[in-house]
N, C-alpha and C positions, 0 to 999 in steps of 0.2 A: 385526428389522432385517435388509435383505439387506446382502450383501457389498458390493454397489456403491455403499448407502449410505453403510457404514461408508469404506470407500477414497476415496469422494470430498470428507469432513470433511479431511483434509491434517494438517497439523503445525500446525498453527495454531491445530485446536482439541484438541489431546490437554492441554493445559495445563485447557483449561475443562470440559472432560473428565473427568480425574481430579479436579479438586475437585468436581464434579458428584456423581462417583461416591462419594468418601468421604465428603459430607454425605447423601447416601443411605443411609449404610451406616451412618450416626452414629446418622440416625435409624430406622434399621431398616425403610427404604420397599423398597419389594416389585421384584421383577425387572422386572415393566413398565415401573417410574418409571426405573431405570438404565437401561434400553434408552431411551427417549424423551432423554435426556440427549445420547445422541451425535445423534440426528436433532434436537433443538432448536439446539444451539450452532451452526450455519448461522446462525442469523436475526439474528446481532448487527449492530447497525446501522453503519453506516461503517466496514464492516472488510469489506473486500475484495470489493467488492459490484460488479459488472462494471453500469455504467449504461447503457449505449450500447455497440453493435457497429457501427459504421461505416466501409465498403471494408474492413474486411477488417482493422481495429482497435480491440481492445477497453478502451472506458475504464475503469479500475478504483477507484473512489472506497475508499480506504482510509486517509482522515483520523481516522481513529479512531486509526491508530498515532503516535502522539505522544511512543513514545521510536526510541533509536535497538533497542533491541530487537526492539520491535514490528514497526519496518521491515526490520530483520533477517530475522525470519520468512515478513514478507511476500513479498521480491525473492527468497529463497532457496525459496521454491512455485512460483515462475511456471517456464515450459516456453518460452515466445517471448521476443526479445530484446524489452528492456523500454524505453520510455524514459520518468523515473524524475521526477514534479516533487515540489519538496520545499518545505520553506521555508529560509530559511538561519537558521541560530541558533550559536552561541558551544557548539556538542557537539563530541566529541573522536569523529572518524568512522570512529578507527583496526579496529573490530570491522567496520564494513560493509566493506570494503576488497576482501574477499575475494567477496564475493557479489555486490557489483557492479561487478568484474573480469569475473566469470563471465558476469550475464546484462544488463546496464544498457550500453547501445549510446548514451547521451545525458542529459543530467541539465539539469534547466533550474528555476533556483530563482528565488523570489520572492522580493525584499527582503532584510531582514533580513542577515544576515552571508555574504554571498555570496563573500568572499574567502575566504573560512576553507574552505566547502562547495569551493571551486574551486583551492583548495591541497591539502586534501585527494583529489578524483578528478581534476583536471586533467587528470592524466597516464594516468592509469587507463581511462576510456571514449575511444573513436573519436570520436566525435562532440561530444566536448568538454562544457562547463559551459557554460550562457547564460544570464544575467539578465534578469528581466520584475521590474517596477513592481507588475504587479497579475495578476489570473486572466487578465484580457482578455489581457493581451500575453501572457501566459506560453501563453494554448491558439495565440494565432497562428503563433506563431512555432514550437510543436508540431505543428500542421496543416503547417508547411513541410518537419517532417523524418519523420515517420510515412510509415511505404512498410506493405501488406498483408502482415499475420502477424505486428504486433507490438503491445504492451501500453502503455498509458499509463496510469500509475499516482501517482495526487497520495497521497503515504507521506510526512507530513510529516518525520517524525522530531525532531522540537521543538516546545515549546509556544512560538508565536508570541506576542512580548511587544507587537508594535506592529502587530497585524492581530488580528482577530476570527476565530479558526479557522472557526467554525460557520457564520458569513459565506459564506471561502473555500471552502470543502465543498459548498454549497449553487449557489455559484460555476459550481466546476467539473462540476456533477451537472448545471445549466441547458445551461452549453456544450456538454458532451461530448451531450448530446441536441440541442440545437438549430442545430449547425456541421453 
């Protein structure tokens, strides 16, 4: 494994990583099987997987993160100001706070408990909280505030109790390629 390999797995995958590594070592598989562990953990599916690069905006389907955790991780890798769709759910958002103060320029939720999502960052992002109904409104009304050189990233951060996650993912993976 080169160096640029290893550097470009992030923090996101040293968790799958290490358990990689010590069930290797449990069962006593050979230095090749542990090196191929940090070049596999890339391929996990809807975790952070850039769908679409258009003007100079990279969509980043990352509906796999479905705690506030996961999205933790996510928004705390990115490098470009992000703007951030989620879903709204009944989570205590107090641990994201920090990260996205830092890099989330705009947050735009779907459904679900959007007061809660918009009490907690209101104040927090420039660009404020926006409600959409569905993927459709929520990429539109994203296509209105994306300028070149920044992320848009569907992190849901809750398992959506009144939408079909798998749906929405598929959703957003359609539009982010075909707008």
């Amino acid at each position: 494994m080169t160096l640029e390999q290893l550097a470009k797995q992030g923090r996101r995958t040293e968790t799958f990583t290490t358990a990689a590594t010590i069930s290797s070592n449990i069962f006593q598989a050979r230095k090749a099987n542990v090196r191929n562990c940090f070049v596999d953990c890339e391929h996990i599916k809807h975790r952070n997987e850039v769908v679409e690069t258009r003007n100079g905006v990279s969509f980043i389907d990352d509906s796999g993160a479905r705690s506030i955790t996961a999205t933790y991780f996510t928004l705390s890798e990115t490098t470009a100001p992000t703007i951030w769709l989620t879903i709204g759910g009944c989570e205590d958002y107090d641990e994201l706070i920090p990260v996205v103060r830092q890099c989330v320029v705009a947050i735009v939720c779907i459904g679900g408990d959007y007061e809660n999502v918009n009490r907690s960052f209101g104040g927090v992002v420039r660009g404020g909280v926006r409600n959409a109904e569905s993927m459709e409104e929520a990429m539109k009304i994203i296509e209105t505030m994306t300028v070149s050189g920044q992320n848009v990233i569907f992190s849901p951060a809750a398992k959506s109790v009144e939408m079909n996650d798998d749906v929405l993912a598929s959703e957003f993976v359609k539009l982010a390629r075909n707008n």
